[in-house]
N, C-alpha and C positions, 0 to 999 in steps of 0.2 A: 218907845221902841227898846226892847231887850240888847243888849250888847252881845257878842259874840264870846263867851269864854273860852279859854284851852281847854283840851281833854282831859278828864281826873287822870293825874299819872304823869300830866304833860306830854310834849310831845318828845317824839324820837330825837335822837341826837343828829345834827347837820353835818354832813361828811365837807369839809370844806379844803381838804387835801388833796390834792390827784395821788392818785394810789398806783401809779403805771410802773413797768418793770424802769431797770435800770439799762440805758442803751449800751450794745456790747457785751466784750463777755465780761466774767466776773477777773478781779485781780489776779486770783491766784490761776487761774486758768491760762489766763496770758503769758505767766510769768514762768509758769510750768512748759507751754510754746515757747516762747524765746529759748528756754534752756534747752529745750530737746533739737532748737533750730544750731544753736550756738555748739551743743556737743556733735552734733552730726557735722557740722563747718568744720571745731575741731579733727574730727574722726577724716574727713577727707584730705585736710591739710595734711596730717603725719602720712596719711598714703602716700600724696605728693611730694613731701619730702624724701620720704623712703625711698620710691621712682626714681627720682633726681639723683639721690644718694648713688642707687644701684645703675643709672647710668653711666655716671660718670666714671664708677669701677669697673666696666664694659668696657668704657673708652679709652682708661689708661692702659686697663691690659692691653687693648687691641693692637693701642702705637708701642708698646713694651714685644709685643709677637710682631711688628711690623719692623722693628729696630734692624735686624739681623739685615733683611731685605735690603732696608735703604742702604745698610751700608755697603753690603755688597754691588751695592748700584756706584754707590760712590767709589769705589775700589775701582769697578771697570772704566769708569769714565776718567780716573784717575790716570792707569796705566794706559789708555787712549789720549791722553792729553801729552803722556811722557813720554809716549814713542814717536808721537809726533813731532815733539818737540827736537827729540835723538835725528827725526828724518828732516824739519826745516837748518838743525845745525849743521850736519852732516852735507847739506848739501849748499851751506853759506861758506861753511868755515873746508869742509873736504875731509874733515874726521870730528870724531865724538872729543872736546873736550872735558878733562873730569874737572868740575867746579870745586871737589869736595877732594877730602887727602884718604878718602877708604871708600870702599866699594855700597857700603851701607846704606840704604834707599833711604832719602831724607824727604819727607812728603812737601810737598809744596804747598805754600800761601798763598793765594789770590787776597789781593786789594781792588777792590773797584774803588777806582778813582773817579773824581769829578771830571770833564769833557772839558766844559768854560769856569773857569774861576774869577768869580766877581767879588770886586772887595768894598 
């Protein structure tokens, strides 16, 4: 019986590789992503700060335009406290004594004090 020979030429070459794409995308593609993600994070961080910045220059001016107010509020409640004070003496003692040796409004201190003192 005749044996089997190969082809004059031999045969074709054996693909013995998988030839398949590479899963994902390619490196530079990713890495070109990450950057356009990381500049845009930056990009919104300086907004952010920026914001914050110009708030809080809204806020100091606001209490700097509100200054005058408060104090004028403290002023009234002040001389309400002091003529009160003129009408509780006035009507313990039977006239205004002057605590002070000139006529000069010296503004008064409150201390709040403790109630119970535990030691």
């Amino acid at each position: 019986m005749p044996q089997d020979m190969p082809p004059v030429g031999g045969y074709g070459p054996v693909q013995y590789k998988r030839n398949l794409p590479a899963p994902g995308f390619r490196p530079t593609t990713l890495l070109l992503g990450m950057g356009a993600v990381m500049v845009f994070g930056f990009w919104k961080l300086g907004q952010g700060i920026r914001e914050q910045n110009e708030l809080a220059r809204e806020k100091m001016w606001s209490r700097i335009h509100l200054i005058p107010l408060l104090q004028a509020e403290e002023d009234r409640d002040l001389v309400r406290r002091h003529l009160a004070d003129q009408a509780r003496e006035k009507e313990l003692l039977g006239e205004n004594v002057k605590v002070y040796n000139s006529d000069r409004y010296v503004r008064p201190t409150f201390a709040i004090t403790p109630g119970k003192v535990t030691k």
